[in-house]
C-alpha positions as CSV (number, residue, x, y, z in Angstrom):
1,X,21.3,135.4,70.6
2,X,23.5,138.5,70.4
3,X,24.8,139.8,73.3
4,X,23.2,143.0,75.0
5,X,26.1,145.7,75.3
6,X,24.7,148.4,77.8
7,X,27.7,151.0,76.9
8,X,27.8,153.1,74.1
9,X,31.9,154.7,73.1
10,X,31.4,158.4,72.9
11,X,34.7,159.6,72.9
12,X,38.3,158.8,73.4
13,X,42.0,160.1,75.1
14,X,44.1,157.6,73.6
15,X,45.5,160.2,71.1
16,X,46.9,162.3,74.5
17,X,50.4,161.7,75.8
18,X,49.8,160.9,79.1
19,X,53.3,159.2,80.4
20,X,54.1,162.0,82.7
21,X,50.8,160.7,84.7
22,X,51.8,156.8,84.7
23,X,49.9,156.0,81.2
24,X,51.1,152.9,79.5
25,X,51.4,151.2,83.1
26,X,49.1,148.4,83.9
27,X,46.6,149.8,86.2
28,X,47.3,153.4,86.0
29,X,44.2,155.0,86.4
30,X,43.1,153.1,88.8
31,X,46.0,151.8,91.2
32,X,47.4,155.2,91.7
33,X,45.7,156.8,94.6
34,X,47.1,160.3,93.5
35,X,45.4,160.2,89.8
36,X,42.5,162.5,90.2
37,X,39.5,162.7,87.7
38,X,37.2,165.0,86.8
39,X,34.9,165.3,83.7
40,X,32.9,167.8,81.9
41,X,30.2,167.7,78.9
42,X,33.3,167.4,76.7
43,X,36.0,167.5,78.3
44,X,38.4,165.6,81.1
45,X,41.1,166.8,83.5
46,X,43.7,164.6,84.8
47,X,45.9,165.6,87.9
48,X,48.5,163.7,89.9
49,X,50.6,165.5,92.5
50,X,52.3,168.7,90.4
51,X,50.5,167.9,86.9
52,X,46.8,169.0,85.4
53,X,45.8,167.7,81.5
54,X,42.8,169.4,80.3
55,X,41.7,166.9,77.3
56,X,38.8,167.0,74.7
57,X,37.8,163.7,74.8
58,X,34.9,164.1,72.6
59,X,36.7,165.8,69.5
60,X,40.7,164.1,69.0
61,X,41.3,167.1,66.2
62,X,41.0,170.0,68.9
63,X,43.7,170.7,69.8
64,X,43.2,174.0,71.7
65,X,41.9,171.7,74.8
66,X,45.0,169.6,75.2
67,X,46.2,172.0,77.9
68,X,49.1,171.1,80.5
69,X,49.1,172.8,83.9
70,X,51.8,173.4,86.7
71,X,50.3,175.2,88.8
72,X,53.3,177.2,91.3
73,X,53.3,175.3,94.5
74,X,55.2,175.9,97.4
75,X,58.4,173.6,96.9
76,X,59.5,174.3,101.1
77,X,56.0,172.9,102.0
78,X,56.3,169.9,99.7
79,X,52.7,171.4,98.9
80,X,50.9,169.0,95.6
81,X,47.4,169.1,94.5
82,X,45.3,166.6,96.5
83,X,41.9,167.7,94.5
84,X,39.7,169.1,91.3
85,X,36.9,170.0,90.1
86,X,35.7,171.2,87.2
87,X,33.0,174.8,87.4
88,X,31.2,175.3,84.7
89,X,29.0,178.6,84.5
90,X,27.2,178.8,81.3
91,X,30.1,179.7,79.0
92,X,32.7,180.2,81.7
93,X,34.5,176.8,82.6
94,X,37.7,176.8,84.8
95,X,39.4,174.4,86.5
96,X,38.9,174.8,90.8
97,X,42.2,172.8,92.2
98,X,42.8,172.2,96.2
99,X,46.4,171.4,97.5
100,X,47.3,169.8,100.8
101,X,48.2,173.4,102.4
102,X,44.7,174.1,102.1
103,X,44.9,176.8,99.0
104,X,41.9,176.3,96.3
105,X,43.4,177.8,92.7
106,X,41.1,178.3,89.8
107,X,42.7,178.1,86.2
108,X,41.4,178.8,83.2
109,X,41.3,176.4,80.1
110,X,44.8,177.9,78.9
111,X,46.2,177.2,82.1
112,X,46.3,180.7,83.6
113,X,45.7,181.4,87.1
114,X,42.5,183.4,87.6
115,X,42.3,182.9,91.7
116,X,43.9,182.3,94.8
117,X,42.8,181.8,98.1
118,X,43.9,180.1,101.6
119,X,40.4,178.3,102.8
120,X,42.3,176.7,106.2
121,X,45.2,175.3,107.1
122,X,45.1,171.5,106.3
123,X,44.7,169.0,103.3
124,X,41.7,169.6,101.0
125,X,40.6,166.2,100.1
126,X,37.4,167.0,98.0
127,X,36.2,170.0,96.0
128,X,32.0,169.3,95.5
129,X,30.3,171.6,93.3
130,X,26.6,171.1,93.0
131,X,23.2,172.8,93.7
132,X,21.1,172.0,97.5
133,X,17.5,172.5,97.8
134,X,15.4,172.2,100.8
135,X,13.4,169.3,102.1
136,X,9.5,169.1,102.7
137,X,10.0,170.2,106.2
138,X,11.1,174.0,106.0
139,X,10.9,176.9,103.3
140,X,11.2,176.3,99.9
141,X,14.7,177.8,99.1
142,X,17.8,176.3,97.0
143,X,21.3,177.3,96.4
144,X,24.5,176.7,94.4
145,X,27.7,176.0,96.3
146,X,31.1,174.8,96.0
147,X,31.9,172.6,99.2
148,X,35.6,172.2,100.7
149,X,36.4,169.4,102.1
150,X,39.5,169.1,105.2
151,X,40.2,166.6,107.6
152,X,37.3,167.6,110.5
153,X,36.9,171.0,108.4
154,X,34.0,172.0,106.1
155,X,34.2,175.3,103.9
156,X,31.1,176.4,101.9
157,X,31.7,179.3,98.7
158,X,28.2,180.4,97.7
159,X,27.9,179.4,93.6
160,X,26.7,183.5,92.7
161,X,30.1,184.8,94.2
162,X,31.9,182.5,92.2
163,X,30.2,183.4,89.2
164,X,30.7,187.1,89.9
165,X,34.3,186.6,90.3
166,X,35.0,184.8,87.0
167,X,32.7,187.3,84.9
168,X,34.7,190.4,85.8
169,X,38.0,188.4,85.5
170,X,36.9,187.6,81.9
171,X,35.7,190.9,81.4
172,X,38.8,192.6,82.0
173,X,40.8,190.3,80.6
174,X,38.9,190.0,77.4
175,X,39.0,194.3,77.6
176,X,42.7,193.6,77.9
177,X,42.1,196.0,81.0
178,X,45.2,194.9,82.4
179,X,48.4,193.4,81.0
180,X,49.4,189.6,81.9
181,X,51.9,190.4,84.6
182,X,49.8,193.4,86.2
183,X,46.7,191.0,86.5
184,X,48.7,188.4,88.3
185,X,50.2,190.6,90.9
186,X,48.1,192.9,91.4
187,X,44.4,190.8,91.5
188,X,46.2,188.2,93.8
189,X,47.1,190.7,96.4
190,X,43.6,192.6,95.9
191,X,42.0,191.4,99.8
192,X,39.0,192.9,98.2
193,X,38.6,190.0,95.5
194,X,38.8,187.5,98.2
195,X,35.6,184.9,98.0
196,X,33.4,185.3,101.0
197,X,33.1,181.4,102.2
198,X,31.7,180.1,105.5
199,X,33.7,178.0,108.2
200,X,32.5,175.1,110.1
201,X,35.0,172.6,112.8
202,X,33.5,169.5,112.7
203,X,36.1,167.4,114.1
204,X,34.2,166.4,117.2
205,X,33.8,163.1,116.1
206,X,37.7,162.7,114.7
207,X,39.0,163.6,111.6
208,X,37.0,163.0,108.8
209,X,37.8,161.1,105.1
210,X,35.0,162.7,103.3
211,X,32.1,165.3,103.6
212,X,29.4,166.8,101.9
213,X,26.7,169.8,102.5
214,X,23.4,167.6,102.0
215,X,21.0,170.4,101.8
216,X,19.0,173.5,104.1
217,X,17.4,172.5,107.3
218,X,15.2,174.1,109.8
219,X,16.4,175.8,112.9
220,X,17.0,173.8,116.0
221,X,13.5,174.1,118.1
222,X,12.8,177.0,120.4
223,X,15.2,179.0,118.9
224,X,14.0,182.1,117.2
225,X,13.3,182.7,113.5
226,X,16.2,184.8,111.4
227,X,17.2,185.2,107.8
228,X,20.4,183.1,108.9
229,X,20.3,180.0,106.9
230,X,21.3,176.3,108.4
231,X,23.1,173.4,106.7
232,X,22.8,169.8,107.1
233,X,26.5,168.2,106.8
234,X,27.0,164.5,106.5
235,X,30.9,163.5,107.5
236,X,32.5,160.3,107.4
237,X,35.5,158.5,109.0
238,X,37.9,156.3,111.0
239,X,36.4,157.2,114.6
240,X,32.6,157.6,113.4
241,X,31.2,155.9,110.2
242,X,28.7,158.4,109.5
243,X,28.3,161.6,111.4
244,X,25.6,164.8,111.1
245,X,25.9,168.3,112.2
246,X,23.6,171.2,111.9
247,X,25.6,174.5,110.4
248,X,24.7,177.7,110.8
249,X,25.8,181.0,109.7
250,X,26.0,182.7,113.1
251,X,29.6,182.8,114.1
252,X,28.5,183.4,117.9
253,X,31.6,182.7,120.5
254,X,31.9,182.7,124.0
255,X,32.3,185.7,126.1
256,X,35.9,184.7,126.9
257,X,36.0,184.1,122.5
258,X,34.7,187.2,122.1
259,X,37.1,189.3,124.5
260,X,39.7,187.8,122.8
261,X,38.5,188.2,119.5
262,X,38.9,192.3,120.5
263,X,41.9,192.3,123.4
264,X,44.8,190.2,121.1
265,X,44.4,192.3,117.6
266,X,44.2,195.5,119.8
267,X,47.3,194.7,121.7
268,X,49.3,192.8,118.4
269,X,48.6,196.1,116.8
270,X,50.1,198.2,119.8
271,X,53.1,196.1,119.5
272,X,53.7,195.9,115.7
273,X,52.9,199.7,115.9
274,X,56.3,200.5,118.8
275,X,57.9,197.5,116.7
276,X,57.6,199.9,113.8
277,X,59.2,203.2,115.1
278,X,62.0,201.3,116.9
279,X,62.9,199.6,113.8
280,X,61.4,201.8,110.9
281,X,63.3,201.7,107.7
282,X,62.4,202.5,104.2
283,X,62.0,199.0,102.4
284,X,58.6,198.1,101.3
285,X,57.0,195.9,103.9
286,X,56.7,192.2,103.0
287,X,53.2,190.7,102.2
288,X,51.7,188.2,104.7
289,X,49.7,185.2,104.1
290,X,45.8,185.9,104.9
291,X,44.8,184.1,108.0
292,X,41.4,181.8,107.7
293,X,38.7,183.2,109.0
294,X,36.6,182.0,112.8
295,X,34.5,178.9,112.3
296,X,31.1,179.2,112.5
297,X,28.9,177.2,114.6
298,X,28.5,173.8,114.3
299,X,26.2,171.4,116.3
300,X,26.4,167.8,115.9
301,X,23.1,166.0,115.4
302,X,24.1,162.2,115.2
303,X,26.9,159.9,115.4
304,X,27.0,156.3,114.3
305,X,30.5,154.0,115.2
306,X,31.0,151.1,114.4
307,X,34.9,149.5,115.2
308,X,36.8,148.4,113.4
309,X,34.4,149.8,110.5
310,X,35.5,152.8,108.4
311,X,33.9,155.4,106.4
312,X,35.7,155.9,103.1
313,X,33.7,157.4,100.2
314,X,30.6,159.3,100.2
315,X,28.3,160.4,96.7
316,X,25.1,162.5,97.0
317,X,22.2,162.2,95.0
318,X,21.3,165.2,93.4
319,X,18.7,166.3,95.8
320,X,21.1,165.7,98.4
321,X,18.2,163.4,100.3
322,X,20.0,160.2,100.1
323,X,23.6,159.5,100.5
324,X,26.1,156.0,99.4
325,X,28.7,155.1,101.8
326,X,31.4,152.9,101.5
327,X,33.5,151.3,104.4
328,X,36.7,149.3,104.8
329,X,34.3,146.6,105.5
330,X,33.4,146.3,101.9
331,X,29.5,147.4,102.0
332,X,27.8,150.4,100.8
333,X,25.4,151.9,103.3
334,X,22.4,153.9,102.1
335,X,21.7,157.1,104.1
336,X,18.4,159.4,104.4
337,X,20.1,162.4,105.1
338,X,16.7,163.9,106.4
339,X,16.0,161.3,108.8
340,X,19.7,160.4,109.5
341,X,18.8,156.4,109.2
342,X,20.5,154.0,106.8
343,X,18.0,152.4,104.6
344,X,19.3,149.9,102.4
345,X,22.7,147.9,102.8
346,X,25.2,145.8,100.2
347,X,27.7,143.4,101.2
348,X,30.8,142.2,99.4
349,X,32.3,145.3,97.7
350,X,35.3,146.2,98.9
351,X,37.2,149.2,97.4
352,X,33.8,150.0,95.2
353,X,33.0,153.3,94.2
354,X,29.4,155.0,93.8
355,X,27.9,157.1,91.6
356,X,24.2,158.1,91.2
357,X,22.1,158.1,87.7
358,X,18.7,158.1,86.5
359,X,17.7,155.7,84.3
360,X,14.3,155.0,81.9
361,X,11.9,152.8,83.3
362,X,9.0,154.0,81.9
363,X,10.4,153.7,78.4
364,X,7.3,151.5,77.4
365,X,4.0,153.3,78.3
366,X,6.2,156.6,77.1
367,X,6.6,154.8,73.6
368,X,3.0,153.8,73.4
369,X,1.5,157.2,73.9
370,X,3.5,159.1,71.0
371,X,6.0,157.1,68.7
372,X,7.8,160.5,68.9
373,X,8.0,160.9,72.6
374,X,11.0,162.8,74.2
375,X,11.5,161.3,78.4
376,X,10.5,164.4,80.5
377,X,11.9,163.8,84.7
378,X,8.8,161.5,85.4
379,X,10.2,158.9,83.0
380,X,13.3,158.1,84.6
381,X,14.3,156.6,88.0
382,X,17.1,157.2,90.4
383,X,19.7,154.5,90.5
384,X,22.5,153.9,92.0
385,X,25.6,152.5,90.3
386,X,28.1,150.7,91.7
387,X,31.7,149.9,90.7
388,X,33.1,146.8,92.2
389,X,37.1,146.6,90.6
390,X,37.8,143.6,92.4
391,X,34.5,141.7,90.4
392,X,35.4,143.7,87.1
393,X,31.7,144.5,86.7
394,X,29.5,147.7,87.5
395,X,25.7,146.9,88.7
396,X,22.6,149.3,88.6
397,X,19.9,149.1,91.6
398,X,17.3,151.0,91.5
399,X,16.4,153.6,94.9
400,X,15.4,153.5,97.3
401,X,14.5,149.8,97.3
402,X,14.4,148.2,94.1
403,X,15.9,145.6,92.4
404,X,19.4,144.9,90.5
405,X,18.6,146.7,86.9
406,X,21.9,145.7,85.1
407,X,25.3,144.1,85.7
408,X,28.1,145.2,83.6
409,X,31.6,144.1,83.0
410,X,34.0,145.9,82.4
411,X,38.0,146.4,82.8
412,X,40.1,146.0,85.7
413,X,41.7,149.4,84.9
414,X,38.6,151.0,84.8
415,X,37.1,154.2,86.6
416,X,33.4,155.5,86.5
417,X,32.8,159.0,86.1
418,X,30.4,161.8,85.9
419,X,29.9,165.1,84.7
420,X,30.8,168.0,87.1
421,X,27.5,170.1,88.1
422,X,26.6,172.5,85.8
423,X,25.7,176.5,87.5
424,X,22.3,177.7,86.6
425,X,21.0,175.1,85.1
426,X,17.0,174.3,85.7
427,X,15.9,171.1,86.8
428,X,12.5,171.7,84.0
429,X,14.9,172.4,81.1
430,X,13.1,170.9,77.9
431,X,14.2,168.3,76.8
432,X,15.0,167.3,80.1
433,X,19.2,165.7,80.5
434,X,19.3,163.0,83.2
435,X,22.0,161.8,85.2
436,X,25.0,159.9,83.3
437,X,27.6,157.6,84.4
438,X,30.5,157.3,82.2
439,X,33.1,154.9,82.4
440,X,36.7,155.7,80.6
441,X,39.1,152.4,80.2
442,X,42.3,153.1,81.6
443,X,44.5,150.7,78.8
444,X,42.3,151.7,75.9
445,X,41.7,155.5,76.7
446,X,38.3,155.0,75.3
447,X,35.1,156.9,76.9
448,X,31.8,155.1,77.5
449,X,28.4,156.1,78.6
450,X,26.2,154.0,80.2
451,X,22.9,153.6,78.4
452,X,19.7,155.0,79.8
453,X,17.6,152.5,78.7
454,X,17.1,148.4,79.9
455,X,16.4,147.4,76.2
């Protein structure tokens, strides 16, 4: 009996030079905590520290995506890029970059710099693009969001004032409104093309290692109804495994805040004002950082700890109702982010990584109806797959409580990956695409996809 293979090679980046990332070494892709990933329909980018390579895996003879990146970093602050993500609008895809003085850049394919912006002082550690909707609970409403991620910080930059931003910067520069040099200088220093974004502290429960927006949620009871939205956020972390806060919009302070807020700027602007006729002269004024903005208010809703257990990785299914989480303990917890209760546990997979997918269960009664059917959403499941590097093998369990649908091996210099979110797109699209895992071989360079299908 032949033996099943449940990958299929769809593409490969073997042809790229990749030594100024650690190629050719054993392990590289994995081992080196500083090699960042993120993938795209057809394309890959590849980051360490001061490096980005766009590649098109799926096509070796185009050569207009084999792009390098150094994106200008601050050389006094030792500042390197510490995350990336791809955003992908329709046609528009750019690169979003964070870097450990908390600045998120956005390049385009060619490698130039289309925005920059200061989200808050600290280390981003994860850029999260995807799409929330609401639960059964409260209004039917959805939204499109990029989420910033900082130790005990979360930053939210809606999806549409993204997508504004990169039309009219490749409007003009498709018009060839403005020269290179102009558009550099003068759209960075525009305060007026700054991205709106929302602010939330929640380092109540100590720094956290990773973060994500689950999804809208109702007000807190007895409060009273207003067109201010509220955000579930799911944290993770050395001092508290799993934590949940409510965010809301309202940036509501203290009176003694909100004196401040009005008595300091008035009196910093008295003093830069006598500062300025005392010392007037006639060079042109230096340009100063912007300053982050307040947080917003942020209420925390659970908190689960757990010594010497730590949180370390957290993935969201798509509807942002269920949540995997890894510890240094080497188990995977399952979390209802609308109840806040972990419903499913795994034991015995230490440094394993998570990734949700959908897979076809119903291939069989689908194939009986019409020898022609295409799978619509009904004919697919949500699984879970899970990476264990230390077992050289990936396994599929189906949610919430299912069984073990596949075991895979695969190499020790492996990584599993999936595409980056895609803006606009409609959950009822015909055909329907499902959720894929891909896994790209670190010593080959070859691109899998995991099949869809048990058979």
């Amino acid at each position: 009996m032949s033996k099943r293979n449940h990958t299929t090679d769809v593409g490969s980046i073997a042809y790229v030079n990749l030594s100024d990332l650690g190629a050719g070494k054993e392990g590289w892709l994995a081992n080196d905590p500083n090699l960042l990933c993120a993938l795209d329909i057809h394309s890959i980018a590849l980051s360490n520290k001061f490096l980005i390579f766009i590649i098109n895996w799926a096509d070796p003879d185009d050569s207009g995506l084999r792009t390098k990146i150094r994106p200008d970093l601050s050389p006094i602050e030792a500042e390197y890029i510490t995350a990336i993500e791809w955003l992908v609008f329709d046609e528009i895809r750019v690169i979003a970059v964070g870097t450990s003085r908390g600045y998120m850049l956005v390049f385009d394919l060619n490698g130039g710099l289309i925005h920059r912006q200061l989200v808050h002082s600290g280390r981003i550690l994860k850029l999260r693009a995807r799409g929330t909707k609401s639960g059964l609970t409260y209004e039917s409403s959805s939204s499109e969001e990029v989420c910033v991620v900082m130790p005990g910080v979360i930053a939210r930059f809606d999806g549409s004032d993204i997508q504004r931003m990169l039309q009219k910067w490749f409007q003009e520069t498709n018009s060839n409104f403005w020269d290179q040099k102009r558009r550099d200088s003068e759209y960075l220093g525009n305060s007026s093309e700054r991205l709106p974004y929302q602010l939330w502290n929640v380092n109540k429960y100590g720094p956290c290692a990773d973060a994500a927006i689950t999804g809208v949620m109702p007000p807190p009871l007895m409060e009273l109804q207003s067109s201010q939205r509220y955000y579930c956020a799911v944290t993770i972390g050395e001092d508290a495994v799993i934590s949940a806060f409510r965010l809301s919009e309202d940036r509501s302070r203290s009176l003694v805040g909100a004196i401040l807020s009005k008595v300091v700027p008035a009196a910093f602007s008295t003093i830069a004002s006598v500062s300025k006729m005392i010392w007037w002269s006639e060079s042109s004024p230096t340009k100063t950082e912007p300053k982050p903005q307040p947080f917003a208010r942020a209420s925390p809703l659970t908190c689960l700890k757990d010594y010497p257990r730590k949180g370390e990785k957290l993935t969201l299914s798509p509807s942002g109702t269920l949540a995997a989480i890894t510890d240094s303990l080497g188990r995977i917890l399952l979390l209802d982010t609308q109840a806040l209760v972990v419903v499913r546990l795994w034991k015995g997979y230490r440094d394993a990584s998570c990734v949700f997918m959908e897979m076809l269960v119903k291939r069989d009664t689908a194939s009986s109806s019409s020898a022609y059917h295409v799978p619509e959403k009904s004919d697919y499941c949500l699984c879970l797959a899970i990476h264990a590097p230390r077992k050289g093998i990936i396994e599929v369990w189906q949610m919430r409580t299912g069984p073990r649908l596949l075991t895979i091996q695969c190499a020790k210099g492996s990584k599993i990956l999936q595409p980056s979110y895609r803006f606009g797109s409609s959950m009822t699209s015909s055909p329907y695409v499902p959720l894929e895992v891909f896994l790209l071989n670190g010593d080959s360079g070859q691109l899998s996809v995991l099949n869809r299908s048990l058979s």
